[in-house]
C-alpha positions as a Markdown table, in Angstrom:
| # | Residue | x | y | z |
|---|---|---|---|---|
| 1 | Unk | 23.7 | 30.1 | 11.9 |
| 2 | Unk | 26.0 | 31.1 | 8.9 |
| 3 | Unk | 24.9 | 34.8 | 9.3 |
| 4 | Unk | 21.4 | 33.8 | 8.0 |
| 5 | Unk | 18.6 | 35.4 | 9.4 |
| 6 | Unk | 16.4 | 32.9 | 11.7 |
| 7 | Unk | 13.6 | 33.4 | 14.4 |
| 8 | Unk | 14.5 | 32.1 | 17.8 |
| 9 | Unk | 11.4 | 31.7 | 20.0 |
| 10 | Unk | 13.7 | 30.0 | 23.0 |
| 11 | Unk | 13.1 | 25.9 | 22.2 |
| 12 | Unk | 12.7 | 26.1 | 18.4 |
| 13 | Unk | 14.7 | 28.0 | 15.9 |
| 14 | Unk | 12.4 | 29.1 | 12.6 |
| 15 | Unk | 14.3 | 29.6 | 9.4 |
| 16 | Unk | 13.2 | 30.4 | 5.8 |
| 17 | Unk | 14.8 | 27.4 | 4.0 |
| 18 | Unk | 13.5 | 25.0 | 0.9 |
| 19 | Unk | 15.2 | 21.9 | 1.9 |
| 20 | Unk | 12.0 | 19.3 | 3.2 |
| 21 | Unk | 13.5 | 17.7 | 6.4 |
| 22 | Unk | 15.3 | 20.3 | 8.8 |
| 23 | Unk | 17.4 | 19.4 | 11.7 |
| 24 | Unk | 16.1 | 18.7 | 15.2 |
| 25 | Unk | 14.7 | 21.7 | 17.0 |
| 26 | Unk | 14.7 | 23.7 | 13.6 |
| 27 | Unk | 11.4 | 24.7 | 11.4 |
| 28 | Unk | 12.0 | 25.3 | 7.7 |
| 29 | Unk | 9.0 | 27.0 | 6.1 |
| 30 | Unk | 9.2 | 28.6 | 2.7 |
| 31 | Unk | 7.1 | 31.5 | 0.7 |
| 32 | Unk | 4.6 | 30.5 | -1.9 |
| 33 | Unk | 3.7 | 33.4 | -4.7 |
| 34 | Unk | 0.2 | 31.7 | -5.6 |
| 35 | Unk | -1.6 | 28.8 | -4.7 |
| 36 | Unk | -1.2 | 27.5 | -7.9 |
| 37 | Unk | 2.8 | 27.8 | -7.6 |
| 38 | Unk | 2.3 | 25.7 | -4.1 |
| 39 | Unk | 0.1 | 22.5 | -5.9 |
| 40 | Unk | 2.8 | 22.6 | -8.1 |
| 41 | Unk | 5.6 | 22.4 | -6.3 |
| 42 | Unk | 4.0 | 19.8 | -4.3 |
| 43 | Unk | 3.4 | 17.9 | -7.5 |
| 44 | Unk | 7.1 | 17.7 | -7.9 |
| 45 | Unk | 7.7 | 16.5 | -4.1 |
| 46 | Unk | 4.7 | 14.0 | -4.1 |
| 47 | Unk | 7.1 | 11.2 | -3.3 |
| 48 | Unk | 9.6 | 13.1 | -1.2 |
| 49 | Unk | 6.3 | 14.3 | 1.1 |
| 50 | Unk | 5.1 | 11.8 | 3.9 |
| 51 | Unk | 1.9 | 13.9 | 4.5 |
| 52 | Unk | 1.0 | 17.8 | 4.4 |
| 53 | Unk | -1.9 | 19.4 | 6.9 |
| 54 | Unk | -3.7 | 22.2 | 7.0 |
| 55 | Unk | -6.5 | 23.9 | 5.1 |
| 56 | Unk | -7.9 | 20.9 | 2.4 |
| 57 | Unk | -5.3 | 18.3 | 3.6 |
| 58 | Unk | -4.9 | 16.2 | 7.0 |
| 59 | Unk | -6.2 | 18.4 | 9.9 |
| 60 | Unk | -3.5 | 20.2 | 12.2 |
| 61 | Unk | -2.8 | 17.4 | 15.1 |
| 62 | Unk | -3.9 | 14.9 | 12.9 |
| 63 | Unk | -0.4 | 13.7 | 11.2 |
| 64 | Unk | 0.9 | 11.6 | 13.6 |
| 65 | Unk | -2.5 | 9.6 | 14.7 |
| 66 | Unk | -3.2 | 7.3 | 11.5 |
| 67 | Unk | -5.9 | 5.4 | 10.9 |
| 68 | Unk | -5.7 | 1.5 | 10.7 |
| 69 | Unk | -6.1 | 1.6 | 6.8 |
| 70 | Unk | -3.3 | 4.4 | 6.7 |
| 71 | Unk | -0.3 | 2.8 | 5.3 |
| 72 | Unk | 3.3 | 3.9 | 5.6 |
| 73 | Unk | 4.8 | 4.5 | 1.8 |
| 74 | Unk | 1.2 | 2.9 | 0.5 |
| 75 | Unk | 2.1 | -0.7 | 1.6 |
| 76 | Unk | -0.5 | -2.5 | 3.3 |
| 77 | Unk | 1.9 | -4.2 | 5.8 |
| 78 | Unk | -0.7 | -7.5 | 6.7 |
| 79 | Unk | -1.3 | -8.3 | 3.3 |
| 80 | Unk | 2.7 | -7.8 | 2.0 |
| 81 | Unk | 3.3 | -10.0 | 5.5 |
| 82 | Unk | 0.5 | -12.8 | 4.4 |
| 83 | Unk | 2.1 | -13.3 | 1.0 |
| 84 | Unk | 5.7 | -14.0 | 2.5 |
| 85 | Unk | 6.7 | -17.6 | 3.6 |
| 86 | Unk | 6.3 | -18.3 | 7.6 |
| 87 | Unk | 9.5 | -20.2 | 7.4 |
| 88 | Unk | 11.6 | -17.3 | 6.1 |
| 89 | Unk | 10.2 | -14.7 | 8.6 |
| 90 | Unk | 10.7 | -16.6 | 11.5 |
């Protein structure tokens, strides 16, 4: 992997990278020197970040079950559906 150094636990490779989405089978994780460096940092990503879990966030397991009210980018889909015309949807 380009000679950098990466875990391999034998179905997922784990590598120390900053980039936000990683290629299939691959975990990126990255060091934080504070917390305060971290809340920043995720400051500057708000919009890039679909959701973050863990301690004071969405509970591990919990990212990929939403609630009904739990809308993809923030849009309601029903109500931006109910304020299109029928006739051009169908």
């Amino acid at each position: 992997m380009n000679r950098d150094p990466f875990l391999d636990t034998g179905y997922l490779l784990i590598k120390e990278n900053k980039k936000l989405a990683s290629p299939v089978s691959v975990l990126f994780y990255e060091y934080y020197s504070s917390p305060r460096s971290l809340n920043d940092e995720i400051g500057i990503l708000k919009d890039q970040i679909q959701c973050i879990t863990g301690h004071g966030f969405l509970p591990f397991g919990k990212a990929q079950t939403p609630l009904l009210w739990d809308y993809a980018d923030g849009v309601d889909t029903l109500e931006f559906l109910s304020k299109k015309n029928s006739a051009v949807i169908l």
